[in-house]
C-alpha positions as CSV (number, residue, x, y, z in Angstrom):
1,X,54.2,94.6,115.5
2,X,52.9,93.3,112.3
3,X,49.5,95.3,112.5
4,X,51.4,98.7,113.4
5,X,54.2,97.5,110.8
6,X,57.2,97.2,113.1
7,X,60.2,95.5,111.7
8,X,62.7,96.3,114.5
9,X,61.6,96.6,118.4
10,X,63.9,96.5,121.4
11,X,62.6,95.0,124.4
12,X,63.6,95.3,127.4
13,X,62.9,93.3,130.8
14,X,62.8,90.0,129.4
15,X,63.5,87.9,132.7
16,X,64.3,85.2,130.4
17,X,68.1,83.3,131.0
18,X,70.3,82.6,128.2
19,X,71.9,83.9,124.7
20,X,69.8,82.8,122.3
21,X,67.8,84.0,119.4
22,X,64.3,82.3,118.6
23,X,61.2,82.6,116.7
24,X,58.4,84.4,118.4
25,X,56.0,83.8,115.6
26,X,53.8,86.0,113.7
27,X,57.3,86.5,111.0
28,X,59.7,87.7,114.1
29,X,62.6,86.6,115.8
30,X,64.2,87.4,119.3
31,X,67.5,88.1,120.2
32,X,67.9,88.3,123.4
33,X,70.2,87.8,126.9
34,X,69.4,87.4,130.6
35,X,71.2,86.0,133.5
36,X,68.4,85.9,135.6
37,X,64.6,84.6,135.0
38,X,63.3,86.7,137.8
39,X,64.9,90.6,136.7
40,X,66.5,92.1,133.8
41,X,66.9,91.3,130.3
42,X,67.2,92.7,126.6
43,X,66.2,92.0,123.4
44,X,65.9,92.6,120.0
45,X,62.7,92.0,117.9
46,X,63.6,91.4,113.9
47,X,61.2,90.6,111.3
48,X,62.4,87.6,109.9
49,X,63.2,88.8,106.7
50,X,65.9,90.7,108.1
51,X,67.7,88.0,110.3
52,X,69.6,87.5,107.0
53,X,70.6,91.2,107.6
54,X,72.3,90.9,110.9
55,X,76.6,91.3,110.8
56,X,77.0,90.7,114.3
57,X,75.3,90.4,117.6
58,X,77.2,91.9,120.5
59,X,75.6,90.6,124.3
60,X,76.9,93.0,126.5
61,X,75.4,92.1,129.9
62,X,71.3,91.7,130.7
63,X,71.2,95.6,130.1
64,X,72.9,96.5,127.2
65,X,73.1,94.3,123.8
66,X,73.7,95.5,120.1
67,X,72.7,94.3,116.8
68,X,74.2,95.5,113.0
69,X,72.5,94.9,110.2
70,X,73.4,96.0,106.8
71,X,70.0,97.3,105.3
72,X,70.1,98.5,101.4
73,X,74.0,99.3,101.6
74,X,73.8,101.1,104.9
75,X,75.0,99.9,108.5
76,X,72.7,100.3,111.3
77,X,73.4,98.9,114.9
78,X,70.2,98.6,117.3
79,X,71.4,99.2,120.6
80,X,68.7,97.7,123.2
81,X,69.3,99.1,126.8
82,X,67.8,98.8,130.4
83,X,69.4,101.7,133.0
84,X,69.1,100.3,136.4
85,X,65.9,102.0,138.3
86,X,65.7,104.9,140.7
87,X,67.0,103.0,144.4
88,X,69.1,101.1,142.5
89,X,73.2,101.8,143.7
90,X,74.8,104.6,142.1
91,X,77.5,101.7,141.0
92,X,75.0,99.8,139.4
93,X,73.7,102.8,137.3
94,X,77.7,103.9,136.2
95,X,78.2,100.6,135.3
96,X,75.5,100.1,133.0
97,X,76.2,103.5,131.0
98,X,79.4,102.6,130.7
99,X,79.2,99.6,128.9
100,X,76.8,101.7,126.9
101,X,79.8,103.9,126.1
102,X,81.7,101.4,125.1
103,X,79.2,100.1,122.7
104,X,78.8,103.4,121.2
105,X,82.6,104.1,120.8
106,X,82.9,100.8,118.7
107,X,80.6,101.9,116.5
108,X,82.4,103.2,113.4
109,X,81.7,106.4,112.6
110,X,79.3,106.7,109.3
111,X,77.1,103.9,110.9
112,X,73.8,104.7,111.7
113,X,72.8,104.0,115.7
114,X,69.1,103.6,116.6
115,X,68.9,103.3,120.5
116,X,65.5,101.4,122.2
117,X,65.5,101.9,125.5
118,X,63.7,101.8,129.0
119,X,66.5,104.6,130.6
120,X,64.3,105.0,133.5
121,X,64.5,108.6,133.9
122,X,62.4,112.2,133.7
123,X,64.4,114.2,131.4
124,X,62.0,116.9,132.7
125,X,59.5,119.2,130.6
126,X,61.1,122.1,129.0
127,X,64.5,121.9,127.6
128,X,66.3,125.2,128.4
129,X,70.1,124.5,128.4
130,X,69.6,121.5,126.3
131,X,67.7,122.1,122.8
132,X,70.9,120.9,120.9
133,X,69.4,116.9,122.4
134,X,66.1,116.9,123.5
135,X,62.8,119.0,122.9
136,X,60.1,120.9,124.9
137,X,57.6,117.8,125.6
138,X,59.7,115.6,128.7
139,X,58.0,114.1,131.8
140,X,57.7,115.7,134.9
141,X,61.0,117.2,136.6
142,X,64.6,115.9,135.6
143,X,65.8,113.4,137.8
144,X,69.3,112.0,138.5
145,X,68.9,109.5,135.9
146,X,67.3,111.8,133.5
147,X,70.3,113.6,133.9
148,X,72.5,110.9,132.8
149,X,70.5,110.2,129.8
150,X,70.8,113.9,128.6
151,X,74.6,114.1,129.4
152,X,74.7,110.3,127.3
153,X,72.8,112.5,124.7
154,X,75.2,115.5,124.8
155,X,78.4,113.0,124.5
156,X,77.1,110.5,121.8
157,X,75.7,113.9,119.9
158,X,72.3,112.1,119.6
159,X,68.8,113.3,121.0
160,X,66.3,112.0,122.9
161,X,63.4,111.4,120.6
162,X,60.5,110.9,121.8
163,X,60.9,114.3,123.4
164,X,60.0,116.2,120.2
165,X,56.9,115.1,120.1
166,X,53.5,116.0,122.6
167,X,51.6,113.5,123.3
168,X,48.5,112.6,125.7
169,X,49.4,112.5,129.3
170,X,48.3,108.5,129.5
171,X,51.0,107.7,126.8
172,X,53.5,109.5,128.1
173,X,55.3,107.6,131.3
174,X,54.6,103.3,131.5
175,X,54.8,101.3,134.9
């Protein structure tokens, strides 16, 4: 984080228990929550200069947690999410993007959201239908849960970053 200057990273799969935040060295601080060591888990990476920063930490469940920091007058929430993986119950997956709902509806409006997340999803390449949230350079075909993260998109009038921008085939899908 420090060499690519990163002062903000949300992590996901943690498979660490608790509600804690802790220093990871290297200047940075953890927030985190997990309910089980052996699956799940978020987390949100601060430099330590902006742990004085943080309003409020929200722990949703071990899939969805928030953190607002006030940065130079402006509010910003860090949402850190992980969508439950293809096979996983259809229940499973509504119930995580709701409670991602519901941390985006408390959000007052004028705050800025930032979201890090592993959605586990192809939003597909090409974005016919869909240029108001994502752009041309998406992996592979659009899957169910793809789906679900460009309807979020659509709902939460956000886009889907990382979508904008072509990059090498190696970079663009992680196991």
């Amino acid at each position: 984080m420090e060499r690519r200057k990163v002062d903000i990273l949300c992590v996901q799969e943690t498979r660490w228990k608790g509600s804690k935040a802790r220093s990871i060295g290297a200047g940075f601080k953890l927030f985190y929550y997990g309910v089980d060591s052996k699956r799940n888990g978020v987390g949100v990476v601060l430099k330590e200069e902006l742990v004085r920063n943080v309003l409020e930490v929200k722990r949703v469940s071990d899939r969805v947690m928030s953190l607002k920091l006030e940065i130079e007058g402006v509010m910003l929430n860090v949402v850190s999410g992980y969508a439950p993986q293809v096979g996983c119950e259809l229940e499973e997956k509504e119930r995580f993007w709701s409670e991602l709902d519901e941390v985006m509806e408390s959000i007052p409006t004028g705050e800025r959201v930032v979201i890090g997340a592993d959605f586990n999803g192809h939003v597909g390449e090409g974005n016919t239908g869909d240029e108001e949230v994502m752009g041309k350079f998406g992996v592979k075909e659009r899957n169910l849960e793809g789906q679900m993260v460009v309807d979020f998109a659509k709902r939460m009038d956000m886009a889907v970053v990382n979508t904008y921008f072509q990059k090498r085939e190696e970079h663009r899908v992680t196991y």
